[in-house]
C-alpha positions in Angstrom: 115.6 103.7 125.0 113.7 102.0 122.6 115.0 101.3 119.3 113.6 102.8 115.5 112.4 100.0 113.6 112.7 100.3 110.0 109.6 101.9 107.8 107.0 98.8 107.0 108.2 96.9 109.8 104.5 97.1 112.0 102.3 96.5 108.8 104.6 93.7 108.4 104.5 92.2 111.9 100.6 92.4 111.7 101.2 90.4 107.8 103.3 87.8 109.6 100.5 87.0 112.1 98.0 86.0 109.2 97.5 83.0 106.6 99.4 82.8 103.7 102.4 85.4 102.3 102.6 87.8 104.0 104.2 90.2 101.1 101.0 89.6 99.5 98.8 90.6 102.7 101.1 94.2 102.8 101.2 95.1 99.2 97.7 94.2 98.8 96.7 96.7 101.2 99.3 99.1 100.4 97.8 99.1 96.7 94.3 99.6 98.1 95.4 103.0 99.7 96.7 104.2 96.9 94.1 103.3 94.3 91.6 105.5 97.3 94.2 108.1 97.6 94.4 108.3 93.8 90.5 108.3 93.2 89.9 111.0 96.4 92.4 113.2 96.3 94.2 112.9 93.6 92.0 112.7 90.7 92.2 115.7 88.9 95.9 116.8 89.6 97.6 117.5 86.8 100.5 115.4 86.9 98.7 112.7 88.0 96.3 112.7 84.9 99.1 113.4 82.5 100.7 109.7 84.0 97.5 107.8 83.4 97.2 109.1 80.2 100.8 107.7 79.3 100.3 103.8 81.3 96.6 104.4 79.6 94.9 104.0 82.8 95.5 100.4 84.8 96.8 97.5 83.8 94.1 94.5 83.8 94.8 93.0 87.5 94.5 96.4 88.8 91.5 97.4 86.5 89.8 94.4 88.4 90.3 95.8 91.6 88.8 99.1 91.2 85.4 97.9 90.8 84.0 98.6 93.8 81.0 100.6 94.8 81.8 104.9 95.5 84.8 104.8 92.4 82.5 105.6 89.5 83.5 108.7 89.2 87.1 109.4 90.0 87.3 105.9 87.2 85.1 107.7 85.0 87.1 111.4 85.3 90.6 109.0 84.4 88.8 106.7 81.7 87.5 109.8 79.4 91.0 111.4 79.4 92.7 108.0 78.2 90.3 107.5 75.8 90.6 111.0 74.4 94.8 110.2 74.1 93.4 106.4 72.6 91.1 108.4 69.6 93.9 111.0 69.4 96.9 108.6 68.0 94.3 107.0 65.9 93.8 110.3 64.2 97.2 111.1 63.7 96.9 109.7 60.3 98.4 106.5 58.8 101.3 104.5 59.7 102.6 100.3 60.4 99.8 98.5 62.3 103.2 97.5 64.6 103.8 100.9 65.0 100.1 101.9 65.9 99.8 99.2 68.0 102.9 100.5 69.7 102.0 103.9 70.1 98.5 102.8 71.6 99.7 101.0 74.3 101.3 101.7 77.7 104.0 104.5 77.5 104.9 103.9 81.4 103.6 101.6 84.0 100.4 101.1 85.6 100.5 103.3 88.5 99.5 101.0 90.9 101.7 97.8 89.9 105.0 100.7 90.1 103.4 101.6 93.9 103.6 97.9 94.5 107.1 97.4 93.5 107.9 100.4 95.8 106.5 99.0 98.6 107.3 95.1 97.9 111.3 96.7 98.4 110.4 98.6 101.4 108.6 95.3 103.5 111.6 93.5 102.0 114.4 95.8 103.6 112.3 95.7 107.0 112.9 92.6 107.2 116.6 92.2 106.1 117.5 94.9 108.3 115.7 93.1 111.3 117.2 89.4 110.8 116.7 86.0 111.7 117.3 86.8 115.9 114.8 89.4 115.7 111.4 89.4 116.7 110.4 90.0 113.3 112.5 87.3 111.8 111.8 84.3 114.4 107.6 85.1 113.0 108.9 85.1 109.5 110.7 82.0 109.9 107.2 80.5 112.1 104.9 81.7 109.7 103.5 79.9 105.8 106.5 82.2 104.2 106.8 83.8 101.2 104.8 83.2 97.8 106.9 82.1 94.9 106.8 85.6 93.3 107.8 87.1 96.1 110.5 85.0 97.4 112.3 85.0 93.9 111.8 89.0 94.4 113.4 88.4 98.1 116.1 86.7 95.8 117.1 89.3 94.0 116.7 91.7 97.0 119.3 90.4 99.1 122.6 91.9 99.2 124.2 89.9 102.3 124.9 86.2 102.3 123.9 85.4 105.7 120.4 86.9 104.2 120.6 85.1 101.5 121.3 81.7 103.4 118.3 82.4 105.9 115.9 83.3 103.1 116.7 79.9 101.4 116.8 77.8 104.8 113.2 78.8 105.7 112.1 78.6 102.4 113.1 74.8 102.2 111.1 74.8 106.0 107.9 76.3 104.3 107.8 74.0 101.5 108.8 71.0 103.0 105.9 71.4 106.0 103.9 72.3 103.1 104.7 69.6 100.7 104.1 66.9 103.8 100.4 67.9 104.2 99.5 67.7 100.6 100.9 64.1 101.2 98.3 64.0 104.0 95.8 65.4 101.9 96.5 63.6 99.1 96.3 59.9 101.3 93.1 61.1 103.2 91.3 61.3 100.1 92.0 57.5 99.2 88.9 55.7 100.0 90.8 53.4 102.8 91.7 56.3 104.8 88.5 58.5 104.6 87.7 57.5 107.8 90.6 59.9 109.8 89.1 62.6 108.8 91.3 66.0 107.3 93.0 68.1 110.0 94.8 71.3 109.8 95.9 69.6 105.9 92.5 70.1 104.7 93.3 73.5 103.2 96.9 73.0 102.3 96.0 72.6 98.4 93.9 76.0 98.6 97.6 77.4 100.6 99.8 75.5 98.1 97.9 77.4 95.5 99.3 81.2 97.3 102.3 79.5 97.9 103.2 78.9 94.6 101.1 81.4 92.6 101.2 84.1 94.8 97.2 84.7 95.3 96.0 86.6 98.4 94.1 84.8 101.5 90.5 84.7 100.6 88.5 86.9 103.2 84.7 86.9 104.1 
């Protein structure tokens, strides 16, 4: 009888086998869903308006992201009703320039960045409840780790101790391996060693980058 795994925990496997955090690889897709679920289906519910009206559409990062090609118009459908709220505090009629500026900006979340957070504590709980024996947590421990913004999230995550001791034990492993091929790097590039040529190291400043700033793995 085969056992449940815990929701996330496939989406996370299939992270875990790829460059780079794999929090980052999830989320990122999980985020991509929902801006197309949002911009297909959901466009003109009315709940759904009356939110992006109040987080005044996206957030910059997430503004970024919806520029791709077949989202004009489910963008433009939000955009005009969050401009109408915008020209509809200005005309309220005079008050602070603190208090305008208050009243102008986000009354909630971004939509997408609270979706994140959502499913950055569901991938998180897949793999707490799995641990370090399983399947799942013997490729977590083998794999680049978790970003810096996501392992301080892990951090704060963590309700056991033994989690919290494996979380900071592979951590040290992921930096360490880390930090020893920017050494590599870093001597390679010194005119009297040129001539050895970079090896699997040759990347670890473009990986040291996600690692520490949390970026995605460049695709394409």
């Amino acid at each position: 009888m085969s056992v449940a795994q815990p929701p996330g925990y496939h989406e996370l496997r299939e992270a875990l086998a790829q460059p780079g955090c794999p929090l980052c690889h999830v989320v990122g897709k999980a985020a991509e869903s929902y801006i197309d679920n949002l911009l297909y289906e959901s466009v003109n519910d009315v709940g759904v308006r009356a939110r992006l009206r109040r987080s005044r559409g996206f957030c910059r990062a997430h503004a970024a992201r919806l520029q791709r090609p077949g989202r004009s118009l489910g963008i433009a459908l939000i955009e005009q009703d969050v401009l109408g709220v915008l020209l509809a505090t200005l005309a309220e009629g005079t008050r602070a320039a603190g208090q305008l500026a208050r009243d102008l900006g986000p009354q909630e979340p971004c939509p997408v960045c609270q979706h994140e957070r959502e499913m950055e504590r569901l991938y998180l709980e897949a793999l707490f409840k799995s641990g370090p024996d399983s399947d799942l947590g013997r490729m977590y421990t083998a794999s680049a780790g978790l970003c810096l913004p996501h392992f301080r999230l892990a951090l704060h995550e963590a309700r056991r101790p033994d989690t919290l001791a494996w979380l900071i034990k592979a951590q040290q492993g992921f930096w360490e391996r880390l930090r020893g091929e920017l050494a590599d790097f870093i001597r390679k590039n010194d005119y009297r060693f040129r001539g050895e040529g970079l090896g699997a190291e040759g990347d670890s400043w473009l990986r040291a980058l996600m690692a520490t700033a949390g970026l995605e793995q460049p695709t394409g």
